[in-house]
C-alpha positions in Angstrom: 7.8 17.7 -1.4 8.0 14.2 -0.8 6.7 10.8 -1.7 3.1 9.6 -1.0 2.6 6.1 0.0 -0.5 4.4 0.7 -1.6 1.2 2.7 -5.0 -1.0 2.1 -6.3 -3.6 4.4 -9.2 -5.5 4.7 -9.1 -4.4 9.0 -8.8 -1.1 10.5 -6.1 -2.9 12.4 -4.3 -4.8 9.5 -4.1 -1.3 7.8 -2.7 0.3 11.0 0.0 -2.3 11.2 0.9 -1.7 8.0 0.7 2.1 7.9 3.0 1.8 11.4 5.5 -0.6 9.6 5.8 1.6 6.4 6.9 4.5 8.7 8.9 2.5 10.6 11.1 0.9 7.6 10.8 4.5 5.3 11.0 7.0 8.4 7.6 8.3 6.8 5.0 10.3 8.7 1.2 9.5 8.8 -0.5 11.6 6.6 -4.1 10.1 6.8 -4.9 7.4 9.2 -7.1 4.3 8.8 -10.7 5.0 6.7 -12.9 2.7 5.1 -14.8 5.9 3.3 -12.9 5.2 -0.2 -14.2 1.9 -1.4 -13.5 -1.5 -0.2 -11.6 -2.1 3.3 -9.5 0.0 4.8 -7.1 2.5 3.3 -4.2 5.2 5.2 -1.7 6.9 3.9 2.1 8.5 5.0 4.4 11.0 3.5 8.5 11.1 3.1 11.1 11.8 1.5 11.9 10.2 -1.9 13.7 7.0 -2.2 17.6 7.6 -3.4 18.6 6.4 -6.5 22.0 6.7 -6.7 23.8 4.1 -8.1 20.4 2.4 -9.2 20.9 3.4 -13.0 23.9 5.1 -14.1 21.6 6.5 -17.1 19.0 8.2 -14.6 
């Protein structure tokens, strides 16, 4: 399934920037690009695959 991250800016182009870097730095895909329908400034949201933890905490 995956992990959902989410991106809020106060610009449609600050949260495109950042929704852009996120996939960049988590090889994440765009799931829902830049809106400003859920409250307050902008919002956009990518899918991928979870973080590894290995090594993190050994009692995990």
């Amino acid at each position: 399934m995956g992990v959902s991250y989410m991106v809020r800016g106060q610009t449609r182009h600050e949260c495109q920037a950042a929704l852009e870097r996120l996939c960049r730095l988590l090889n994440a895909v765009p799931t829902n690009p830049p809106s400003d329908i859920i409250g307050p400034g902008w919002v956009a949201r990518a899918r991928g695959d979870a973080p590894s933890t290995t090594g993190e905490n050994p009692q995990d």
